[in-house]
KEMI-247122 format. One record per atom (N, C-alpha, C, O, CB): x, y, z; residue number from 1; atom name. Coordinates in pm, 1 decimal, decimal comma. Glycine has a CB too. Layout:
# KEMI-247122
+----------+----------+----------+-----+------+
|        u |        v |        w |   n | atom |
+----------+----------+----------+-----+------+
|        X |        Y |        Z | NUM |   CA |
...
+----------+----------+----------+-----+------+
***
This chain:
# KEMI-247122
+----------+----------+----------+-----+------+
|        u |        v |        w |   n | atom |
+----------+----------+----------+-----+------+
|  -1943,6 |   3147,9 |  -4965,0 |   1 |    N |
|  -1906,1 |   3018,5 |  -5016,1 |   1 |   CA |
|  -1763,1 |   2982,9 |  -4975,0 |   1 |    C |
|  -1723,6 |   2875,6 |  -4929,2 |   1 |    O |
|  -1920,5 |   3015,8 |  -5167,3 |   1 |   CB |
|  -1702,4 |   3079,3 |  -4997,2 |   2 |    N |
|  -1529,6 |   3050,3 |  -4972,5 |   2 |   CA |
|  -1493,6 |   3051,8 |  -4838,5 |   2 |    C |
|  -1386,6 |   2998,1 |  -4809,7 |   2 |    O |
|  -1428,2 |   3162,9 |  -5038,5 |   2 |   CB |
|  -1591,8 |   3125,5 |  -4709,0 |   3 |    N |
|  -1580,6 |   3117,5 |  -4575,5 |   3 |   CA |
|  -1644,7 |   2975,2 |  -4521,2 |   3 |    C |
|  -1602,1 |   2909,7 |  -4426,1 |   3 |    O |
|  -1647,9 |   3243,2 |  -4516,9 |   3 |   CB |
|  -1746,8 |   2946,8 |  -4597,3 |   4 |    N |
|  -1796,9 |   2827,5 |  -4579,8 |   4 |   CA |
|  -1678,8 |   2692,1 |  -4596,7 |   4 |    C |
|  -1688,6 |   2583,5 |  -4539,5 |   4 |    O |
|  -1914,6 |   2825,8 |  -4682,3 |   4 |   CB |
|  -1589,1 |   2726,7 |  -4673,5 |   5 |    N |
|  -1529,9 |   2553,5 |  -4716,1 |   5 |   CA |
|  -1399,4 |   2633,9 |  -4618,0 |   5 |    C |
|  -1395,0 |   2562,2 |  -4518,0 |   5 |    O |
|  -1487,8 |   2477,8 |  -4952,6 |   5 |   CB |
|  -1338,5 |   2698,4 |  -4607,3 |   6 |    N |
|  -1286,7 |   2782,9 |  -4507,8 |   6 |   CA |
|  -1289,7 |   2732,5 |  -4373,4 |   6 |    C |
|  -1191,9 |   2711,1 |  -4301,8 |   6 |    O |
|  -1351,1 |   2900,5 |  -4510,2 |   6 |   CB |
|  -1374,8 |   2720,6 |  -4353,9 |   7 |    N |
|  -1419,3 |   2727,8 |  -4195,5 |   7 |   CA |
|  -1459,0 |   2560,8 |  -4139,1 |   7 |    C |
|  -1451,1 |   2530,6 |  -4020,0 |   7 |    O |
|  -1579,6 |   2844,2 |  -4180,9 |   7 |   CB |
|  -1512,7 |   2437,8 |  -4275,3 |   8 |    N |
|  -1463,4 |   2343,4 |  -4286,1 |   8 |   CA |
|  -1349,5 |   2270,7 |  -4294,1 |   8 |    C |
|  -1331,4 |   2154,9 |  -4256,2 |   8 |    O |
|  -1496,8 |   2334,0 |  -4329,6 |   8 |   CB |
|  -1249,3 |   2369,9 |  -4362,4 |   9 |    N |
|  -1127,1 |   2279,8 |  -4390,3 |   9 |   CA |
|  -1069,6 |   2256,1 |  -4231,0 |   9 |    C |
|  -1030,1 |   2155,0 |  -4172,9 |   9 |    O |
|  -1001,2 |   2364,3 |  -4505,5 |   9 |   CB |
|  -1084,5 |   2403,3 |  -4187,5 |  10 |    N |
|  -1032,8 |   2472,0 |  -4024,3 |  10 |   CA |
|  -1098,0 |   2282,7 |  -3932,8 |  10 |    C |
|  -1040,9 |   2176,5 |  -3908,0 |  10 |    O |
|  -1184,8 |   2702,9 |  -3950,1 |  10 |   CB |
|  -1208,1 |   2324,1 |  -3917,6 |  11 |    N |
|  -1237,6 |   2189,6 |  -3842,8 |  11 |   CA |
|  -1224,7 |   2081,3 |  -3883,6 |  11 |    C |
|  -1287,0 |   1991,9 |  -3826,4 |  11 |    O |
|  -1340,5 |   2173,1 |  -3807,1 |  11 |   CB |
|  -1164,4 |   2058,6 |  -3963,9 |  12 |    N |
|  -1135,8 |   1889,2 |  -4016,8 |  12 |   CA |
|   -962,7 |   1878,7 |  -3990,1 |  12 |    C |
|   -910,7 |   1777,3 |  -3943,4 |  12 |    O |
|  -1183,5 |   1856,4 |  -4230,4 |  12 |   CB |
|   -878,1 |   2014,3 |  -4032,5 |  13 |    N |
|   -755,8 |   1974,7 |  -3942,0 |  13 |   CA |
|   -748,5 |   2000,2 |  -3803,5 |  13 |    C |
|   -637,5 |   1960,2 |  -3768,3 |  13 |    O |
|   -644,8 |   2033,2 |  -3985,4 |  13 |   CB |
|   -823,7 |   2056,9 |  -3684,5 |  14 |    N |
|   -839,0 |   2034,4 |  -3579,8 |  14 |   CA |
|   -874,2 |   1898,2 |  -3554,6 |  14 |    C |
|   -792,1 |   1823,8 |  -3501,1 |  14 |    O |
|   -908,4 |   2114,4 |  -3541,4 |  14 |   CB |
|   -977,4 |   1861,6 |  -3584,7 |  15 |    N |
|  -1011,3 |   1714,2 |  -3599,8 |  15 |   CA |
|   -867,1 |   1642,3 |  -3621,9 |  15 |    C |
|   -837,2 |   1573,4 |  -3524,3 |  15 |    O |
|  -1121,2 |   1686,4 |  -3734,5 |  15 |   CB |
|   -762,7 |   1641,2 |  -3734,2 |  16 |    N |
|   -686,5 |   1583,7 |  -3777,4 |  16 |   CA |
|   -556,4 |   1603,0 |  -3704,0 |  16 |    C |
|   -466,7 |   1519,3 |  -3714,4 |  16 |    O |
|   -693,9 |   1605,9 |  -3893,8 |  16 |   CB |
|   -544,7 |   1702,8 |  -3635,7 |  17 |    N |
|   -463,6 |   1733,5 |  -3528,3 |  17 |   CA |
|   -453,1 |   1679,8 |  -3386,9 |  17 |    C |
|   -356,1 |   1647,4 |  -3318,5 |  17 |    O |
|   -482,1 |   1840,1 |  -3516,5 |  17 |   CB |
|   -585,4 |   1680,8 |  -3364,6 |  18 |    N |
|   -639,4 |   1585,4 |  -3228,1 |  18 |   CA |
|   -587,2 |   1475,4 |  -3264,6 |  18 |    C |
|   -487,9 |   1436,2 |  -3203,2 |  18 |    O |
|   -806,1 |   1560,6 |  -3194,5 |  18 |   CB |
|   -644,6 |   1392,1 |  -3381,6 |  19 |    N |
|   -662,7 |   1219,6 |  -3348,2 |  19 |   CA |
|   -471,3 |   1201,8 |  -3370,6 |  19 |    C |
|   -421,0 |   1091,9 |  -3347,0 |  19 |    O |
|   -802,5 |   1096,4 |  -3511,3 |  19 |   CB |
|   -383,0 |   1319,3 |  -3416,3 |  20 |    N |
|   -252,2 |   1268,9 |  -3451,8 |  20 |   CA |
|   -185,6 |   1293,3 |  -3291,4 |  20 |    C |
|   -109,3 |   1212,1 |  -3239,2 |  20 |    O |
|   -171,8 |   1363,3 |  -3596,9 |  20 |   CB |
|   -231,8 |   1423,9 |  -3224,8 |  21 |    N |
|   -173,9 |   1452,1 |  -3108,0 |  21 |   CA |
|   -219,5 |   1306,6 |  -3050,1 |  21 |    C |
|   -126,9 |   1227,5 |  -3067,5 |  21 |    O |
|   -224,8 |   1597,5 |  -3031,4 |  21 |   CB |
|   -334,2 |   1243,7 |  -2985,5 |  22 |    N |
|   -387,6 |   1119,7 |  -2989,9 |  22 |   CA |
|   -279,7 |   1020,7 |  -2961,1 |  22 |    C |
|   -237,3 |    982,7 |  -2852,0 |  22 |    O |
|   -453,0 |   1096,5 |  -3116,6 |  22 |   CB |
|   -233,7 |    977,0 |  -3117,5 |  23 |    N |
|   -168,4 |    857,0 |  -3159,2 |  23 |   CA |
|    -63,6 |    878,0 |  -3126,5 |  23 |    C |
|      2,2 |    776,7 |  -3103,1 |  23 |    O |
|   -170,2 |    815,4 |  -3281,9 |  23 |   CB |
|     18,9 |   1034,7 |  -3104,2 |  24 |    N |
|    149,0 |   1040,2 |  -3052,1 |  24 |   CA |
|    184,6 |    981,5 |  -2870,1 |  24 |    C |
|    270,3 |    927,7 |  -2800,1 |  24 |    O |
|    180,0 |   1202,2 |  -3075,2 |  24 |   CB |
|     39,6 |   1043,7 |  -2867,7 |  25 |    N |
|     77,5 |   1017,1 |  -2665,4 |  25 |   CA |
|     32,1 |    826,5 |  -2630,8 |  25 |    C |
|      6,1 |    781,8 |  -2519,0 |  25 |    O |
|    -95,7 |   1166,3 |  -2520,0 |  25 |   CB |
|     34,9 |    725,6 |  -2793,7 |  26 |    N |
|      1,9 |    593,8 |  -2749,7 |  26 |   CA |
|    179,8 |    564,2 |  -2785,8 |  26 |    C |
|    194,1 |    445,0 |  -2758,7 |  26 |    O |
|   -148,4 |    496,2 |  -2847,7 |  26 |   CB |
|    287,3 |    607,8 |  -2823,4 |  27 |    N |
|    386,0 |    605,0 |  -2865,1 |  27 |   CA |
|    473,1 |    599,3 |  -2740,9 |  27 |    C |
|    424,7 |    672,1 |  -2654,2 |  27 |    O |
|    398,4 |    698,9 |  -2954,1 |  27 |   CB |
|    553,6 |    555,6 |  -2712,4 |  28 |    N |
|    622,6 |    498,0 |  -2617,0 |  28 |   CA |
|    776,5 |    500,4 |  -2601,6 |  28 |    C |
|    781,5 |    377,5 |  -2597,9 |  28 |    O |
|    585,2 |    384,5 |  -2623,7 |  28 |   CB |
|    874,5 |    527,5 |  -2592,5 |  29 |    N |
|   1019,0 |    504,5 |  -2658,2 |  29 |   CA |
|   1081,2 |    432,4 |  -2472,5 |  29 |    C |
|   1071,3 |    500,5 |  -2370,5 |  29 |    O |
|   1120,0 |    710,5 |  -2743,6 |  29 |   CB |
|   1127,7 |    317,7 |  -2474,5 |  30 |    N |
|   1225,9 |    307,0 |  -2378,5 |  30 |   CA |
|   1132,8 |    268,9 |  -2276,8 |  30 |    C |
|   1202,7 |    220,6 |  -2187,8 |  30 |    O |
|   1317,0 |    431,9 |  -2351,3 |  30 |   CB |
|    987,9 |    263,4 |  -2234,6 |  31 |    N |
|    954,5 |    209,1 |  -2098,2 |  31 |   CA |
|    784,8 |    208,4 |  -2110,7 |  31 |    C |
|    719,4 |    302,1 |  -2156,3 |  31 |    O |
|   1022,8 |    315,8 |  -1960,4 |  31 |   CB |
|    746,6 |    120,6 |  -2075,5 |  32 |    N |
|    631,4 |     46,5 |  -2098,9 |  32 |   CA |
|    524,6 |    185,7 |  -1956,3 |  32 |    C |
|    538,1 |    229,1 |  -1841,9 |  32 |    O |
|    666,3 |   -181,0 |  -2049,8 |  32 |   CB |
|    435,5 |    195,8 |  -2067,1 |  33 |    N |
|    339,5 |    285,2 |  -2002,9 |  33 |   CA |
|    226,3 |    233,8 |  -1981,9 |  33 |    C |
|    184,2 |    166,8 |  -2076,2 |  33 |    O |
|    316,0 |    394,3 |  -2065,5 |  33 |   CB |
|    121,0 |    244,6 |  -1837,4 |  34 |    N |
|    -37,8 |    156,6 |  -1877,9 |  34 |   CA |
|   -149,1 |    222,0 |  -1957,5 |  34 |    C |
|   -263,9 |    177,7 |  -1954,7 |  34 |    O |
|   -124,1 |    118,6 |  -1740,3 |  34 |   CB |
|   -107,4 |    346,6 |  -2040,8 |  35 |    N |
|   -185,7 |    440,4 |  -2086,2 |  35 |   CA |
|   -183,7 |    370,9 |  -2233,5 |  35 |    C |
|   -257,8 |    402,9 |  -2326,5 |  35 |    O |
|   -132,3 |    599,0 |  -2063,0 |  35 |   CB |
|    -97,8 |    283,4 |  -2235,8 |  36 |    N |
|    -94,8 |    215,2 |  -2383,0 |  36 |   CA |
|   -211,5 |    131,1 |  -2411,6 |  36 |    C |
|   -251,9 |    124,7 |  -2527,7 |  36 |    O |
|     30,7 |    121,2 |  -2403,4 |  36 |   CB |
|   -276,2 |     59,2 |  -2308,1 |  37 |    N |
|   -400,7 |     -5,6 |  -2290,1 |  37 |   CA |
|   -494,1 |     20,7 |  -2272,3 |  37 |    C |
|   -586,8 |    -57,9 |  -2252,5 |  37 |    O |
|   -411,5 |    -59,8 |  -2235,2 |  37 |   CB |
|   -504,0 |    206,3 |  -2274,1 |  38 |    N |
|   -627,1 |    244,9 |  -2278,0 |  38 |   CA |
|   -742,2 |    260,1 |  -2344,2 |  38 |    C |
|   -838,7 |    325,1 |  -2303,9 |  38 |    O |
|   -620,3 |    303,5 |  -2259,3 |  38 |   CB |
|   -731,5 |    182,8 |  -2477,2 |  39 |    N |
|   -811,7 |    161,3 |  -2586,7 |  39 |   CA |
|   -828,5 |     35,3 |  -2570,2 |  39 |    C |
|   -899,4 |      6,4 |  -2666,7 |  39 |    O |
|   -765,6 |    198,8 |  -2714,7 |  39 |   CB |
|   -803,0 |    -99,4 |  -2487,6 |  40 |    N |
|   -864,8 |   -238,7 |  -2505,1 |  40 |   CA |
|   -988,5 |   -247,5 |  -2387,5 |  40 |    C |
|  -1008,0 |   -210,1 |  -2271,9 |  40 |    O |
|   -736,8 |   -368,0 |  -2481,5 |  40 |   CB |
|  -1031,4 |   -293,4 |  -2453,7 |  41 |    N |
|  -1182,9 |   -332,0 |  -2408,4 |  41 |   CA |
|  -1172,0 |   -503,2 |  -2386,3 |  41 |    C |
|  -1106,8 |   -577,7 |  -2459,4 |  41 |    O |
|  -1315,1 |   -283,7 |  -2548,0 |  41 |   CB |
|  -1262,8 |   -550,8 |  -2251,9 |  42 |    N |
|  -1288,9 |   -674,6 |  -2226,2 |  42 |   CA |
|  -1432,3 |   -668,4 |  -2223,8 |  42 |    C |
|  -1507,5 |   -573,9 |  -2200,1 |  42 |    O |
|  -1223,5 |   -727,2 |  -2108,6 |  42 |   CB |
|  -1454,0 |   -783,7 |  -2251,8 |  43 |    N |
|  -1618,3 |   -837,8 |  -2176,2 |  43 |   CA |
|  -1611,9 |   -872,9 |  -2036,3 |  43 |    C |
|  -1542,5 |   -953,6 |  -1974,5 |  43 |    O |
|  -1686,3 |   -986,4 |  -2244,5 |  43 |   CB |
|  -1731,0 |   -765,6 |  -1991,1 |  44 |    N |
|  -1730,8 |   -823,6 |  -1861,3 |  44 |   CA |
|  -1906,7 |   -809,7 |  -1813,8 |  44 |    C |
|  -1976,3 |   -708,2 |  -1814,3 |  44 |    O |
|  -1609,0 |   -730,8 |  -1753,8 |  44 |   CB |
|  -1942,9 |   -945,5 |  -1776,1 |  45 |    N |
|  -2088,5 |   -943,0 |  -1777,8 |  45 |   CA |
|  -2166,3 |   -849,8 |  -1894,3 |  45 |    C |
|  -2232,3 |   -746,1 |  -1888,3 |  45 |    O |
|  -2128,3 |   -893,9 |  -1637,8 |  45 |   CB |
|  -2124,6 |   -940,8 |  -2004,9 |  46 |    N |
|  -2165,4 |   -874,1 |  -2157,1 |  46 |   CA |
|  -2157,0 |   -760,3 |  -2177,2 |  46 |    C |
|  -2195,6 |   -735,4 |  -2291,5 |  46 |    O |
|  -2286,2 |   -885,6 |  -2202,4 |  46 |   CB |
|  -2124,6 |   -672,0 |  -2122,5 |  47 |    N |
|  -2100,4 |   -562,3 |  -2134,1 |  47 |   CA |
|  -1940,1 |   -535,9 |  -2245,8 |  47 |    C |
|  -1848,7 |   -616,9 |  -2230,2 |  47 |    O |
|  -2103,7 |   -519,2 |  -1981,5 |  47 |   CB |
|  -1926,6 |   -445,8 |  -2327,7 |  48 |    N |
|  -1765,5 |   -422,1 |  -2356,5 |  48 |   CA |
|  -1696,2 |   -317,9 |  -2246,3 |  48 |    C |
|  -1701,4 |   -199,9 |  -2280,9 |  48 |    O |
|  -1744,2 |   -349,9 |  -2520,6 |  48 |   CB |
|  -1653,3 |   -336,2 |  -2160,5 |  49 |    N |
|  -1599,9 |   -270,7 |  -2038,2 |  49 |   CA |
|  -1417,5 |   -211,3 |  -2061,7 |  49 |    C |
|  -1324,2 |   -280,8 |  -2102,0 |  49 |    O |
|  -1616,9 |   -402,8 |  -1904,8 |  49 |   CB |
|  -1413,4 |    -75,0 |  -2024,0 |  50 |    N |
|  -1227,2 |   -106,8 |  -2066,7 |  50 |   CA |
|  -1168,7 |   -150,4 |  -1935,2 |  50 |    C |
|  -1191,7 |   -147,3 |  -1814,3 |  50 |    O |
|  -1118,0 |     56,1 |  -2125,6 |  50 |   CB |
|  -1065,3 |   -200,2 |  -2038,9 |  51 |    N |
|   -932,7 |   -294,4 |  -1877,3 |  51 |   CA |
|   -943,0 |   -241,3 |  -1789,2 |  51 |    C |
|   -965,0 |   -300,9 |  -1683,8 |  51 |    O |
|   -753,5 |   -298,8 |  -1868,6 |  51 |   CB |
|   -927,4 |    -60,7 |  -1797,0 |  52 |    N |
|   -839,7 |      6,4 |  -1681,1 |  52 |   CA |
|   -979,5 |     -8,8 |  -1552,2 |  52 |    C |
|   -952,9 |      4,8 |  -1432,8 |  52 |    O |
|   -774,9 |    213,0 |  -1731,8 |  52 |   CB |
|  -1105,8 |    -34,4 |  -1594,6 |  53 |    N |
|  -1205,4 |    -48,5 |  -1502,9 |  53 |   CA |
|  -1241,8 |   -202,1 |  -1425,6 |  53 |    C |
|  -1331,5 |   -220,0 |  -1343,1 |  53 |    O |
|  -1318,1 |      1,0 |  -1578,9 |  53 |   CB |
|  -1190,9 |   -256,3 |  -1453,1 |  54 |    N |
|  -1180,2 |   -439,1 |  -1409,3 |  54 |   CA |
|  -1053,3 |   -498,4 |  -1363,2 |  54 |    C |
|  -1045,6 |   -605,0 |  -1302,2 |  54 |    O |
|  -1208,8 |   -540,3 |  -1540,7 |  54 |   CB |
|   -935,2 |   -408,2 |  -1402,7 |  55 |    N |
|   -837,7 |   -479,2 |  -1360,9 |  55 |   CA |
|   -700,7 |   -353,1 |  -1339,9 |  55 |    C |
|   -687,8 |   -260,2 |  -1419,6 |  55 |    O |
|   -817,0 |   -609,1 |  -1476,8 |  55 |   CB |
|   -647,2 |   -364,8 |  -1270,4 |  56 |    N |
|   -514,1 |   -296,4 |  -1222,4 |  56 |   CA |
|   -397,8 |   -322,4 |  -1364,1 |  56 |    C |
|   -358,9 |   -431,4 |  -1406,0 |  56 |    O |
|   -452,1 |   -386,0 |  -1052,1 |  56 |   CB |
|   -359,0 |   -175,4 |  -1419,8 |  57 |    N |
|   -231,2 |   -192,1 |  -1485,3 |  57 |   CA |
|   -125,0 |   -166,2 |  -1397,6 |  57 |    C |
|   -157,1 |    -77,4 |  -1318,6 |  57 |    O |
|   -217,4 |   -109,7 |  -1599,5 |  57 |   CB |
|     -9,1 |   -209,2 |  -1379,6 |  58 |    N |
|    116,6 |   -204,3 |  -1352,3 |  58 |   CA |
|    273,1 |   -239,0 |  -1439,2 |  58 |    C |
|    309,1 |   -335,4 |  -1506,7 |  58 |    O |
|    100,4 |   -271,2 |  -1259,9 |  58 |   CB |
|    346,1 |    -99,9 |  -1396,3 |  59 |    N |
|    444,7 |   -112,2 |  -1466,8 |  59 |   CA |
|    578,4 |   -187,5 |  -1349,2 |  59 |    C |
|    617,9 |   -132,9 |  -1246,1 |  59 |    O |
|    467,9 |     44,1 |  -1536,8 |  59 |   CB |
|    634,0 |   -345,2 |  -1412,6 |  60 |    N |
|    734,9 |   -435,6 |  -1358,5 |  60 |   CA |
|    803,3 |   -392,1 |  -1352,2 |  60 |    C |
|    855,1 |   -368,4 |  -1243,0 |  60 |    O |
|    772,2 |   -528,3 |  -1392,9 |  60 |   CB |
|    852,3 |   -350,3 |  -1468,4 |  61 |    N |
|   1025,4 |   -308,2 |  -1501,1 |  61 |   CA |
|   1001,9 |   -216,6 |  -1665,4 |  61 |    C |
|    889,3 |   -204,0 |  -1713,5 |  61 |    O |
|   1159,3 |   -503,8 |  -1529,0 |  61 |   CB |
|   1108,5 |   -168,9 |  -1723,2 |  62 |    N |
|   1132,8 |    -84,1 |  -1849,4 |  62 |   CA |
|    980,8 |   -117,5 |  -1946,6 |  62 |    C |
|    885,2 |    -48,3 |  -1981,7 |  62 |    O |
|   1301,4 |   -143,4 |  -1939,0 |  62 |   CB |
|   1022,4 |   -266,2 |  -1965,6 |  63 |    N |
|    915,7 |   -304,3 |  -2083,0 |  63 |   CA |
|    857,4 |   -403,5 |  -2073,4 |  63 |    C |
|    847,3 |   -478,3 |  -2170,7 |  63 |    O |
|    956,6 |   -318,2 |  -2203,6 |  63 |   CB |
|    775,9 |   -447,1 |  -1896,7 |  64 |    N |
|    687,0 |   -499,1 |  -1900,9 |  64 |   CA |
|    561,0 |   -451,7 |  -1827,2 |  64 |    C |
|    560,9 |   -387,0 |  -1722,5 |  64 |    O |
|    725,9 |   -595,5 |  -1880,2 |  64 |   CB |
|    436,6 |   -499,3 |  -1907,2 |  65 |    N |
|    299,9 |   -436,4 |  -1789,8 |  65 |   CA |
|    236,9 |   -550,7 |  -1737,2 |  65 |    C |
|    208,3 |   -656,3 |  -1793,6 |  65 |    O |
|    158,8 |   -337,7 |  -1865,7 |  65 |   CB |
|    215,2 |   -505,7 |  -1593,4 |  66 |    N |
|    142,0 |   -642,8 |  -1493,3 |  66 |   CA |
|     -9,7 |   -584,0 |  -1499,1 |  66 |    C |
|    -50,4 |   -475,1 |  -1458,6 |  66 |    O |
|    212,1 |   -661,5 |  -1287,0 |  66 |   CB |
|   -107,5 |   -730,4 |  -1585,9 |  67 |    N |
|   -259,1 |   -687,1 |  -1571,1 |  67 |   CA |
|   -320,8 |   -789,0 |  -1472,2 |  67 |    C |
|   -348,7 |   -906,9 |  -1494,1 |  67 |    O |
|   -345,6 |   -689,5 |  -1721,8 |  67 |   CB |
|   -339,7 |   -699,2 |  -1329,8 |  68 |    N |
|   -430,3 |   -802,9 |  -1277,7 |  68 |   CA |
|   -565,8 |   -784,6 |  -1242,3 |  68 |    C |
|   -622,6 |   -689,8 |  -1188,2 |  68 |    O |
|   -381,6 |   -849,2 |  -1175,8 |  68 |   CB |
|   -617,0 |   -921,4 |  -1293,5 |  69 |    N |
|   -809,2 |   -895,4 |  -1269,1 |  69 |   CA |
|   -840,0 |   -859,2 |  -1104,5 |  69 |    C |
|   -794,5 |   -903,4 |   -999,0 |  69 |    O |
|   -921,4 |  -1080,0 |  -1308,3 |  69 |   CB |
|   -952,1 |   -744,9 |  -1142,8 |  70 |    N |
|  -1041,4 |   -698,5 |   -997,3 |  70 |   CA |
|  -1085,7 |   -792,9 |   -935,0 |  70 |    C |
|  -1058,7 |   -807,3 |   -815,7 |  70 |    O |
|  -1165,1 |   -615,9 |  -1009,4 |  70 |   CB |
|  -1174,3 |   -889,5 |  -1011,6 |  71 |    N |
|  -1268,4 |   -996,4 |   -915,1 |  71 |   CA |
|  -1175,8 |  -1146,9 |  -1036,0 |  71 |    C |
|  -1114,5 |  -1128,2 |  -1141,1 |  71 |    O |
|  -1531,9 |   -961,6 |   -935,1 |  71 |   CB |
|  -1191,6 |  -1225,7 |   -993,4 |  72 |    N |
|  -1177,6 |  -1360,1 |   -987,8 |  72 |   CA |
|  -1250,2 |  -1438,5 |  -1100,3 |  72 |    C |
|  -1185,1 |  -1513,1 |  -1173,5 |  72 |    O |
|  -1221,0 |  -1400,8 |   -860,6 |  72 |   CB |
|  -1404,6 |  -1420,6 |  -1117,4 |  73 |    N |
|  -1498,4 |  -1473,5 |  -1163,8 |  73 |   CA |
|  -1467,7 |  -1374,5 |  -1322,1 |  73 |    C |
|  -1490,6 |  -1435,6 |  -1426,5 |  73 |    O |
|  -1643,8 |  -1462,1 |  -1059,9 |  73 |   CB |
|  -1417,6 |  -1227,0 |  -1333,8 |  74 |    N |
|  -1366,7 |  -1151,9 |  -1468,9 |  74 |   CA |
|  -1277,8 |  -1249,1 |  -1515,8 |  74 |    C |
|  -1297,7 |  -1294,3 |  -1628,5 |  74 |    O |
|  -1288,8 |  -1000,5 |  -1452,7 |  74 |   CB |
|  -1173,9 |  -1293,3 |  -1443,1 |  75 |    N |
|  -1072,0 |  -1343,6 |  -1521,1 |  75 |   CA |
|  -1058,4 |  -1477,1 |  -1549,1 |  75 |    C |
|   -961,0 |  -1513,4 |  -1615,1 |  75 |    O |
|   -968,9 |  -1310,4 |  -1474,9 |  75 |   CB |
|  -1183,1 |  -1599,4 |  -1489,2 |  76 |    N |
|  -1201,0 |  -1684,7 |  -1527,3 |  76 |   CA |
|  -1248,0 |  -1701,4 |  -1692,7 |  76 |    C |
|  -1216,6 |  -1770,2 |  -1789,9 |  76 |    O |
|  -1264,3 |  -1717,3 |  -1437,9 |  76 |   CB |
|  -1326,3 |  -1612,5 |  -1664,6 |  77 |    N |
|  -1437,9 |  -1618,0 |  -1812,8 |  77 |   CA |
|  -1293,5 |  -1525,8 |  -1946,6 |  77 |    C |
|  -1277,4 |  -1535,9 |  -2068,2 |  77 |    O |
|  -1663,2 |  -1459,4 |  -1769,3 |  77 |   CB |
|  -1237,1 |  -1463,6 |  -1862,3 |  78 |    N |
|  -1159,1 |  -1437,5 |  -1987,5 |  78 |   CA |
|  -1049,0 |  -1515,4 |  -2059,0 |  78 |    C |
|  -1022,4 |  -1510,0 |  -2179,1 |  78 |    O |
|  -1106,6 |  -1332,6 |  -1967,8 |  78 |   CB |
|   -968,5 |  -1614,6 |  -1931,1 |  79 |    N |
|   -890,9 |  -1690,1 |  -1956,6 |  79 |   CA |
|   -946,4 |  -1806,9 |  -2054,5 |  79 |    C |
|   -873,8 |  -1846,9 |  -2145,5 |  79 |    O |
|   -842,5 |  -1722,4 |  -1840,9 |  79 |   CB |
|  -1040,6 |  -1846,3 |  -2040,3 |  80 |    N |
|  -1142,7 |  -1915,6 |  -2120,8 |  80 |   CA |
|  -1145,7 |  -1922,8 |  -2252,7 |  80 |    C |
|  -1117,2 |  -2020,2 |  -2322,5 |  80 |    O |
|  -1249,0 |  -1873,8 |  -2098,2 |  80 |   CB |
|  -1185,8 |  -1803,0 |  -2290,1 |  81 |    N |
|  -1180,6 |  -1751,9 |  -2403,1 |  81 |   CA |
|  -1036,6 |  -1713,1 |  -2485,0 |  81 |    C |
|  -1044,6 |  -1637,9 |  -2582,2 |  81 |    O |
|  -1256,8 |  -1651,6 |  -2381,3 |  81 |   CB |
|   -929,1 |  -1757,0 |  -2450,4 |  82 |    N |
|   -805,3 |  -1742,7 |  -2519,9 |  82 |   CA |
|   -758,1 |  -1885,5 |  -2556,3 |  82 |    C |
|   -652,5 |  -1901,9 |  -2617,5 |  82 |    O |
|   -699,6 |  -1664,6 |  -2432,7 |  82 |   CB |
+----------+----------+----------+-----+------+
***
């Protein structure tokens, strides 16, 4: 019984360790990274597709990111929608 909740607690702070290691590497100090956008998702031909697969991140300068669309016809339909 006691190895049992034991051996649960164990995998729930691994679990809880991951998603914090995670949230540390979306943290940023001083210069704009494209790994920060790796959690947004677009529509692309109904699909939920992420950015980094439709469009080029680039870093300008310290603290700005350049997103440009792959095809033409992605970034019509998205501009649209804003």
């Amino acid at each position: 019984m006691i190895d049992d909740i034991k051996a649960d607690a164990e995998k729930k702070m691994k679990k809880s360790l991951e998603s914090l290691s995670w949230a540390f590497n979306k943290i940023r100090t001083g210069r704009a990274h494209p790994s920060i956008l790796d959690s947004v998702t677009v529509d692309y031909y109904g699909q939920e597709t992420p950015l980094k697969q439709v469009a080029s991140v680039n870093v300008e300068d310290n603290r700005t990111l350049a997103v440009s669309p792959g095809r033409s016809r992605c970034y019509r339909r998205s501009k649209k929608r804003s």
